[in-house]
C-alpha positions in Angstrom: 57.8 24.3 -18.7 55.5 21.6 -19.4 52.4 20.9 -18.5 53.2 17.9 -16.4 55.7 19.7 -14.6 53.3 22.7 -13.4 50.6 20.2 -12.9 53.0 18.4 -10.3 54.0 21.6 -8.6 50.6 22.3 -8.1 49.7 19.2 -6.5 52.7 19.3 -4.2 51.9 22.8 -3.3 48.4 21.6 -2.5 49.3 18.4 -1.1 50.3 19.9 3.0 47.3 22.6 2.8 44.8 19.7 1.5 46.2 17.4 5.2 45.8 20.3 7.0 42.6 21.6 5.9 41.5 17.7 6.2 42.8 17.4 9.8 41.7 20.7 11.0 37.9 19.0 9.4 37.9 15.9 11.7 38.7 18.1 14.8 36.2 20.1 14.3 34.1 17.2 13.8 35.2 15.7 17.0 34.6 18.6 18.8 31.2 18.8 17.3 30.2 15.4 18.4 32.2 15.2 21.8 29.3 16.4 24.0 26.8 14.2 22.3 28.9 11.3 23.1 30.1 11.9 26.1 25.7 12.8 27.2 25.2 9.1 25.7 28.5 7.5 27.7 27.3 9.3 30.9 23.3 8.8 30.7 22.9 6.0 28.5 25.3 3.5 28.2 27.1 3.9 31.2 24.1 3.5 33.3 23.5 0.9 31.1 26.4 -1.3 31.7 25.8 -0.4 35.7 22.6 -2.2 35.5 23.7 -5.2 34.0 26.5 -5.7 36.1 24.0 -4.9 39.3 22.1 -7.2 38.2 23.8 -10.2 38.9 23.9 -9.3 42.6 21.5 -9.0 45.9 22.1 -5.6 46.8 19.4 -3.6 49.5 21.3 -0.2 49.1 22.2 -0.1 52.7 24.6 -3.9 52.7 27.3 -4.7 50.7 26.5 -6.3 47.4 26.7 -9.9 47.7 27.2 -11.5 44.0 24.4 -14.4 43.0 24.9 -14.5 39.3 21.9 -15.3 37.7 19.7 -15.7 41.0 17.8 -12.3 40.3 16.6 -14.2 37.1 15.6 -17.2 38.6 13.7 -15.6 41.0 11.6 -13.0 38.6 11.0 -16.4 36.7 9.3 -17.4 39.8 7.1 -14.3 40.6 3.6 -14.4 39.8 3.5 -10.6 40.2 6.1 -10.1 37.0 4.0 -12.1 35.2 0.6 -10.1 36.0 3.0 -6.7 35.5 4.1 -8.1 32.6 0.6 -9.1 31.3 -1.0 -5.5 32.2 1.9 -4.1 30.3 1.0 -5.9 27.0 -2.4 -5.5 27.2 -2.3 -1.6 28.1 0.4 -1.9 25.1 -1.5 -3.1 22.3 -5.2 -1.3 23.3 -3.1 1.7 23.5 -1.5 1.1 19.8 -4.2 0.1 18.0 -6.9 2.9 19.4 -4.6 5.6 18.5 -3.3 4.7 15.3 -7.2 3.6 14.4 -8.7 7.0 16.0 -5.1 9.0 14.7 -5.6 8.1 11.3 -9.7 8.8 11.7 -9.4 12.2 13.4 -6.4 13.1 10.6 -8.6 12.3 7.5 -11.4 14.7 9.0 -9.5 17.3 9.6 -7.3 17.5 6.7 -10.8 17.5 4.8 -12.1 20.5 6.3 -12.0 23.5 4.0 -11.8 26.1 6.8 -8.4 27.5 7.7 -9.7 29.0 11.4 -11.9 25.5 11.8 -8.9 23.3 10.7 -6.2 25.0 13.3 -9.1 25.0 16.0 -9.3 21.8 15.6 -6.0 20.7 15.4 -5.5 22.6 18.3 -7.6 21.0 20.5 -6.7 17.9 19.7 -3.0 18.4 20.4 -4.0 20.6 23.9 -3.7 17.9 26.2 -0.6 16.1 24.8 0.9 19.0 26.7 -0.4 19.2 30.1 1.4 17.3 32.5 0.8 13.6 33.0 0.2 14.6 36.9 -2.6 17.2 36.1 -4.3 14.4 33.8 -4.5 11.7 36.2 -5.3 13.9 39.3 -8.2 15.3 37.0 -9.9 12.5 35.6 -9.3 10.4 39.2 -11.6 13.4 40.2 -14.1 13.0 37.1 -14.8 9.5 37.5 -15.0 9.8 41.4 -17.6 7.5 42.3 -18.8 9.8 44.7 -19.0 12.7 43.6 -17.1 12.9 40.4 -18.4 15.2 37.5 -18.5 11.8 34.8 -20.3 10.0 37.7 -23.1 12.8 37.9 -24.4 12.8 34.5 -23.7 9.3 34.1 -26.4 9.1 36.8 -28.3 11.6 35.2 -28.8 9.2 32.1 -30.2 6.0 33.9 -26.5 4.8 33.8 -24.9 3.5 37.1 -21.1 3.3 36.1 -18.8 1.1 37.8 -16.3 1.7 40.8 -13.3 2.8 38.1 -10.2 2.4 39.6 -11.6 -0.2 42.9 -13.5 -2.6 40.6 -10.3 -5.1 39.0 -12.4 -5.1 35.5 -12.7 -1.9 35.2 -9.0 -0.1 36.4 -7.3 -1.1 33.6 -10.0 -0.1 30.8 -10.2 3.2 32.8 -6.2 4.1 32.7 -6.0 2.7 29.0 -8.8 5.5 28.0 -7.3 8.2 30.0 -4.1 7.6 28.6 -5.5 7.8 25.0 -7.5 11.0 26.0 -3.9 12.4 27.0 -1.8 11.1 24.1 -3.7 10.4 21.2 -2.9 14.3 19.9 0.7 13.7 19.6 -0.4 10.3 17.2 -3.0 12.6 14.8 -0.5 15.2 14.4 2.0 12.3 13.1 -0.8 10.9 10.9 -2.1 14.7 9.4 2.0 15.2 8.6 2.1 11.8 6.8 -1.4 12.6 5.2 -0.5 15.8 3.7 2.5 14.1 1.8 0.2 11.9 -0.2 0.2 13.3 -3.8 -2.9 15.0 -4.8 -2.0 13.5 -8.6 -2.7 10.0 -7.4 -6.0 10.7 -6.1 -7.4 12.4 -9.0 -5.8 9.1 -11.2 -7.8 7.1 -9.3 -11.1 9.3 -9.3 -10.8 9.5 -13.3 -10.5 5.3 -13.5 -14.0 5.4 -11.3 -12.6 4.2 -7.7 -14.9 6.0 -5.2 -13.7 7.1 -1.3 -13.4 4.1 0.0 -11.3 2.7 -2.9 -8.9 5.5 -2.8 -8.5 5.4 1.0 -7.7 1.9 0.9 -5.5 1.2 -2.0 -4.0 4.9 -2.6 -3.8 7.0 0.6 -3.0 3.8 3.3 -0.1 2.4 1.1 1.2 6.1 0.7 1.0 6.5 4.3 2.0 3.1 5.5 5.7 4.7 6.5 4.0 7.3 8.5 1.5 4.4 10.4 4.6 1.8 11.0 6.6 4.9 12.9 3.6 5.6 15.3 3.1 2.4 15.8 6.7 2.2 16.9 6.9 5.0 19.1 3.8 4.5 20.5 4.1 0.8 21.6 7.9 2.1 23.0 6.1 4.7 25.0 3.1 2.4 26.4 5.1 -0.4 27.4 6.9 2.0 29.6 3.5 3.3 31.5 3.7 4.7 34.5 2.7 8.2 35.9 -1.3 7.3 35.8 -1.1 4.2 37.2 1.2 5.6 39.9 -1.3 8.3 40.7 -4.1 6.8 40.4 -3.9 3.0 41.4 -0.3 3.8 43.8 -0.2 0.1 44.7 -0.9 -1.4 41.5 -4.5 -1.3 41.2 -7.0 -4.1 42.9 -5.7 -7.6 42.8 -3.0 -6.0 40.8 -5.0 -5.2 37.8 -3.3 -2.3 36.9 0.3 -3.1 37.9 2.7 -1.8 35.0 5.6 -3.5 34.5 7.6 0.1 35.0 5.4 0.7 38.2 7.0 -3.4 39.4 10.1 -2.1 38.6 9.9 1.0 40.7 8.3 -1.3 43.9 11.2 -3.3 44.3 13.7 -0.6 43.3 12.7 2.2 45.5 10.2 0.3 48.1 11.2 -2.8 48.6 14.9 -1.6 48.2 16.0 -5.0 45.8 18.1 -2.9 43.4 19.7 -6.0 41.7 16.5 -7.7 41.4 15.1 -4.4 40.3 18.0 -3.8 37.8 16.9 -7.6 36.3 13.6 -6.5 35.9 14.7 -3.6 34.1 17.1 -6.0 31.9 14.1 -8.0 30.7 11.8 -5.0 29.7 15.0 -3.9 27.7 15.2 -7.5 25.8 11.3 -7.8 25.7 11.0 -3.8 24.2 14.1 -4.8 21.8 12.6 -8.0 20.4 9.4 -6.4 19.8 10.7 -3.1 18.0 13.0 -6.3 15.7 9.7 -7.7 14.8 8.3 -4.7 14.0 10.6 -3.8 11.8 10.5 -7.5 10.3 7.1 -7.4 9.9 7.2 -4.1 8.2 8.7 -5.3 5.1 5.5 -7.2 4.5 3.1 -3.8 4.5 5.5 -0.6 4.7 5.4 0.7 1.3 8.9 3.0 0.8 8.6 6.1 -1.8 
């Protein structure tokens, strides 16, 4: 027999197994990904497609929906209080980006230069505590601490000569005040991202640059940032993503939006005309725009990044 004769009777012998084997793959496959999708179909995109639809009607939850089209638009265009929402939101949005990636980066450098095993998990450890507690616990504890009256930040304020302001009732202050509370609660989650990305940075390249005579600040800059600049552009994703959609604090806090709305979140407008005013199609437009406004600035973002985000 030759050998293209055995080598075709192996093939067709193979040939039904191989389908089989292949088919018996992609159902396992499918099954694998079925409850993914069908989680994403049922709590993300269906919900999804639900709001845009509700959004082009005037619906109070307790009438039948009466279809206006793109009158929920028009009005929000109109309302001075989306605008202040909206305004809060961005401001709240970048203070909180830049003092965490700034203070991230700082408190990573630090600790990954401590020589101490038992001070360096310490450390690391306390920083990353109160990521964990509940947003409630926070806000109910620091609306006690800076309790003009008789809060414990107040006291020895006091005690120093200093007479601090009226936190959340003074319209200056509120937003300040949330914005630092909020990077008192989160900023652990943002150093543990930047100590992950700092320990990547070869060792090899720092001691190149120590042996052609650039000092610390040399290295930092033109060595250790460009190495890390993949690690920076992903908290400064996620962390933008997760300020824009504020809310808990400024809920507990400052429940009607702060004085003269100064702390009035853009999630927190959302929620008012949702579930207290009872608008849900103008409430579902609302929630339509902070989609396309968190969408256009995750694009630029990642536009942007191409300029500064060195890839390995």
């Amino acid at each position: 027999m030759s050998a293209q004769t055995i080598a075709t009777s192996q093939s067709r012998s193979k040939g039904p197994r191989s389908t089989s084997t292949r088919r018996r793959d992609t159902l396992a496959g499918f099954l694998f990904l079925g409850p993914a999708v069908l989680l994403f179909l049922t709590f993300v995109l269906g919900p999804f497609i639900v709001g845009i639809g509700l959004s082009l009607f005037r619906w109070d939850m307790l009438t039948p929906p009466e279809f206006i089209g793109l009158g929920n638009l028009v009005a929000l265009a109109s309302d001075p209080s989306f605008y202040s929402a909206l305004r809060n939101t961005f401001v709240f949005s970048l203070a909180s980006m830049i003092t965490h990636l700034v203070a991230g980066f700082a408190l990573a450098v630090g600790v990954n230069a401590l020589r101490s095993t038992v001070a360096s998990y310490f450390v690391r450890t306390s920083l990353f505590f109160p990521f964990v507690i509940s947003w409630a616990a926070v806000a109910l504890l620091w609306k006690y601490v800076l309790d003009p009256t008789f809060g414990m930040g107040t006291y020895y304020l006091e005690l120093l000569g200093i007479s601090p302001p009226n936190w959340f009732t003074d319209p200056t202050w509120a937003l300040p005040a949330i914005i630092g509370i909020d990077w008192w609660h989160t900023v652990g989650f943002t150093f543990v991202i930047m100590l992950a990305g700092l320990q990547t940075v070869p060792g090899q390249l720092h001691e190149a640059a120590r042996i052609d005579g650039a000092n610390a600040w040399q290295r930092m800059w033109h060595v250790t940032i460009p190495m890390m600049s993949p690690t920076i552009f992903f908290a400064s994703v996620i962390t933008f993503i997760g300020a824009f959609q504020i809310f808990d604090p400024i809920q507990i806090i400052t429940p009607s939006g702060g004085p003269d709305e100064s702390t009035l979140s853009i999630v927190m407008y959302l929620y008012q005309q949702g579930f207290q005013a009872f608008q849900a199609g103008y409430a579902s437009a609302v929630a339509l725009v902070v989609f396309v406004i968190m969408a256009l600035v995750t694009a630029l973002q990642f536009w942007v990044s191409r300029k500064w985000v060195h890839n390995q």
